[in-house]
N, C-alpha and C positions, 0 to 999 in steps of 0.2 A: 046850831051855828058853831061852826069851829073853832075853837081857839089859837088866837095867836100863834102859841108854844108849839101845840100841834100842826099848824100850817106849818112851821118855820123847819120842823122835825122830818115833815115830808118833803121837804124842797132840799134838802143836806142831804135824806136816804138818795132824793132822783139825782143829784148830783156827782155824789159817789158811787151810784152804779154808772153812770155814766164813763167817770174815768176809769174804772175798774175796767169794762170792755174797751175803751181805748188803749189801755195797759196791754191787755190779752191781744188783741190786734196787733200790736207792735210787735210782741216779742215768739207769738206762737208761727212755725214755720211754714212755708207755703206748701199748697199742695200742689206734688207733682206725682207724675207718673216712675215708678221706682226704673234703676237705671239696670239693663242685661249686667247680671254678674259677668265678668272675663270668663272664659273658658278656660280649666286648668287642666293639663292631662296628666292622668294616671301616672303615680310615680315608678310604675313599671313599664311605661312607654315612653318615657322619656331618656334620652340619651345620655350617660351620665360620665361625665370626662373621665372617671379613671375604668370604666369598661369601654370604653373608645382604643378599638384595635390600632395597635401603634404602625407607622412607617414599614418598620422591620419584622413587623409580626404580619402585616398585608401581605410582603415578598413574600413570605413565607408561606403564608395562604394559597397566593396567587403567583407563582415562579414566573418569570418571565421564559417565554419558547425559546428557547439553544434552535440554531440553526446546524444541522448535522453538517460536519467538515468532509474534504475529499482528499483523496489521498491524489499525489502530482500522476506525471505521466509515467508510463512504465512497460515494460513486455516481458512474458514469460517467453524461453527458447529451452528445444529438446534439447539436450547434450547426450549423446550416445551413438553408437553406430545402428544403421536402422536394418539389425541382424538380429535372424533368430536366438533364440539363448542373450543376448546382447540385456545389460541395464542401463537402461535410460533416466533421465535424470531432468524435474522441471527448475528450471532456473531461472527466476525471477531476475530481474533488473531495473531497477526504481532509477527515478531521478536524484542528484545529489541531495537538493534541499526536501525529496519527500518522506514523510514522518513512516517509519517502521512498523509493518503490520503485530500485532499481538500474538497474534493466529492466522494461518494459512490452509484453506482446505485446497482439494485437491481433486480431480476428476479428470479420467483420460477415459480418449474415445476411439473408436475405431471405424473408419470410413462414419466418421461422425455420428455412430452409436454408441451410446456411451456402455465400457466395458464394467462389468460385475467383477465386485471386489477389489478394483482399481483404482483406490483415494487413498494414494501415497504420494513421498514428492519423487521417490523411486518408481520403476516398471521394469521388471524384467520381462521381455519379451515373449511373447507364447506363441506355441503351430499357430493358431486361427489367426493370426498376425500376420502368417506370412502371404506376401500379394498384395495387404492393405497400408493404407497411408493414419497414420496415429496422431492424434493433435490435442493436449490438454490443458483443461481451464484453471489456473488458479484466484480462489477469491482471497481477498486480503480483508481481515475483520479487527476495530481498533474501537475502543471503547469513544462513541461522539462521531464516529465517522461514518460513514455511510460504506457501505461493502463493495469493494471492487474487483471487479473479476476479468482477470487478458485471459485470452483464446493464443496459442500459441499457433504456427505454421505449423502446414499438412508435412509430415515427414516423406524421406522419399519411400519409396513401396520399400517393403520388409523383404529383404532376399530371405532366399531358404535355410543357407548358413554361414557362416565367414569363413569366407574362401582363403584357404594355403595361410591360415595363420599357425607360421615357425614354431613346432615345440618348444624353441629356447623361449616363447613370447608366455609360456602358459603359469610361469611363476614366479610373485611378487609383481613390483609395478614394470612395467616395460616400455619402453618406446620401440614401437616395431615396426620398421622401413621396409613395406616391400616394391621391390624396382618392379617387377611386374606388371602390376596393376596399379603401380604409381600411387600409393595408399602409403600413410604411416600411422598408425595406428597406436592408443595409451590403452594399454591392457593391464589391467590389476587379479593377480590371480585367477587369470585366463578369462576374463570376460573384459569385452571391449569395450571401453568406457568412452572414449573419441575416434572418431574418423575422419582425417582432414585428406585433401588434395595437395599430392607431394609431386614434385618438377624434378629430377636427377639431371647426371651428368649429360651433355648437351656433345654430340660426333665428335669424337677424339680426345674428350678429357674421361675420365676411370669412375666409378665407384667404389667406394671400398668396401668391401663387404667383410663380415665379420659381428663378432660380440664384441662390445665395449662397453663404456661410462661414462659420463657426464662427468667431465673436468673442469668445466666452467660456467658461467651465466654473466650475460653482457645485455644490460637492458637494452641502453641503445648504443648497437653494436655501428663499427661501421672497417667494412676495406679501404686501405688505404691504393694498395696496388689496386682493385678494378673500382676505385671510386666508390662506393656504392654502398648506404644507408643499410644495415645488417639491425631491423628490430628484433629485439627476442633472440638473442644468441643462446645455443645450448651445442657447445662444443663435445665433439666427444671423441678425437683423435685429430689434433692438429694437422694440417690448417681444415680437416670439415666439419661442419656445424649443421646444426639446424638451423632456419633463420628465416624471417618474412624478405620476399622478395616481390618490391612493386612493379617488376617487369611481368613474374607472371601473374599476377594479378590481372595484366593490362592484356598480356598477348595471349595469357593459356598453353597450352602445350604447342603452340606454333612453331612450325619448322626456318629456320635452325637454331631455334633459340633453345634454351637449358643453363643447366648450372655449371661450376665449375669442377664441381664432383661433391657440393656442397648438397644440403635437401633443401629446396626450395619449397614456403608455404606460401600459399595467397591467402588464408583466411587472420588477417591479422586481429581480430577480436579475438577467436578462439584462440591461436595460441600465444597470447598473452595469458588468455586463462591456464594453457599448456603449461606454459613459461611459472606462472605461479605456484603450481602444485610441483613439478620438476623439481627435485634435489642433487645438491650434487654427488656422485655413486650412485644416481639411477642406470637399470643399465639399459642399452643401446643395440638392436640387434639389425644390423642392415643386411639383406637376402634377396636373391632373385626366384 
């Protein structure tokens, strides 16, 4: 039979195991399923702000496309007489506002073949020229621009030689009048450098003929006695001149029209160019 002491011994152990697991119940944590760790990436794959290429370092990477610029309107023109032995000359002409080539090539052709060893802006003329029509390209190259190239007009056919040019004409710069064949002709150490279309004295007024000199220059020249608008003066024995005249521009060598014993030119772009180079003490040689 049990005693007292010892019943009362086993009923205080069942008691306190009792709380003991109540205790462990409360405080031990619940079971769950453990949570996906985050994903962390490599600290070599991750972007790190100060190797993050800047603004100014992208440009620089990545330039933005330039759109290549053009150069304005413009034309090359021969300047020469279209004679054997003769130097011809390509003459560009740009628009006012367009930007200046760097470099200029050059390419002249013949009956539109193009000729060997002819990429200058000069040509002196050669035998195989004569009979054919000359016409040359120039490109214009500019650093951002894109290359332009005029085709100038077909010259007139190459005569065989320059006819009845005056001894007096073959040294230094000249102006040389012949009544003739109605030509005046800028010859520089005997090579003809321009040929323009010249108008003389008109039935009953004189030419003078002779050697002279350039005594004056009158840009915009004008007669008072026949009225009448004188561009590009280049006198060279009072009162006759050289001079643009917009009648024969208009009529040509029509009868009975002519000068007054003056030299009439129609081509008023060229000789303004004429007019430009012209000095005064150039000399003057008018001749039939």
């Amino acid at each position: 039979m049990t005693s007292p002491p010892s019943r009362l011994r086993r009923a205080l152990l069942a008691a306190g195991s009792g709380l003991l697991a109540l205790s462990l119940t409360q405080v031990a944590p619940a079971t769950a399923t453990p949570a996906t760790p985050p994903v962390v990436a490599h600290p070599a794959t991750q972007a790190h702000p100060a190797t993050q290429a800047s603004p100014a370092t992208q440009a620089t990477l990545n330039p933005p496309t330039r759109e290549p610029k053009s150069f304005g309107q413009g034309k090359v023109v021969i300047v020469g007489a279209p004679e054997f032995r003769a130097v011809l000359n390509a003459d560009i002409r740009l628009a006012k506002k367009s930007p200046k080539p760097e470099q200029t090539t050059y390419q002249w052709f013949r009956d539109a073949k193009p000729i060997g060893n002819a990429t200058n802006k000069t040509y002196r003329v050669r035998p195989n020229d004569v009979g054919t029509r000359l016409t040359v390209q120039a490109t214009l190259h500019r650093r951002d621009f894109d290359p332009k190239t005029f085709t100038s007009k077909k010259s007139k056919r190459i005569l065989k030689a320059s006819p009845r040019i005056d001894q007096r004409c073959l040294e230094g710069s000249v102006l040389c009048a012949d009544v003739t064949d109605r030509k005046l002709r800028w010859v520089e150490n005997g090579e003809v450098r321009l040929v323009l279309d010249a108008r003389f004295a008109r039935p009953g007024m004189i030419n003078r003929l002779g050697t002279f000199s350039v005594t004056s220059k009158v840009k915009d020249g004008y007669s008072p006695k026949y009225r009448q608008a004188m561009p590009f003066t280049l006198c060279y024995s009072n009162p006759y001149c050289i001079h643009y005249s917009a009648e024969f521009a208009a009529v040509a060598y029509a009868a009975p029209h002519g000068s007054h014993g003056c030299i009439n030119i129609r081509d008023l772009g060229w000789l303004e160019w004429l007019y430009n180079r012209v000095s005064i003490g150039t000399k003057v040689v008018v001749y039939e």
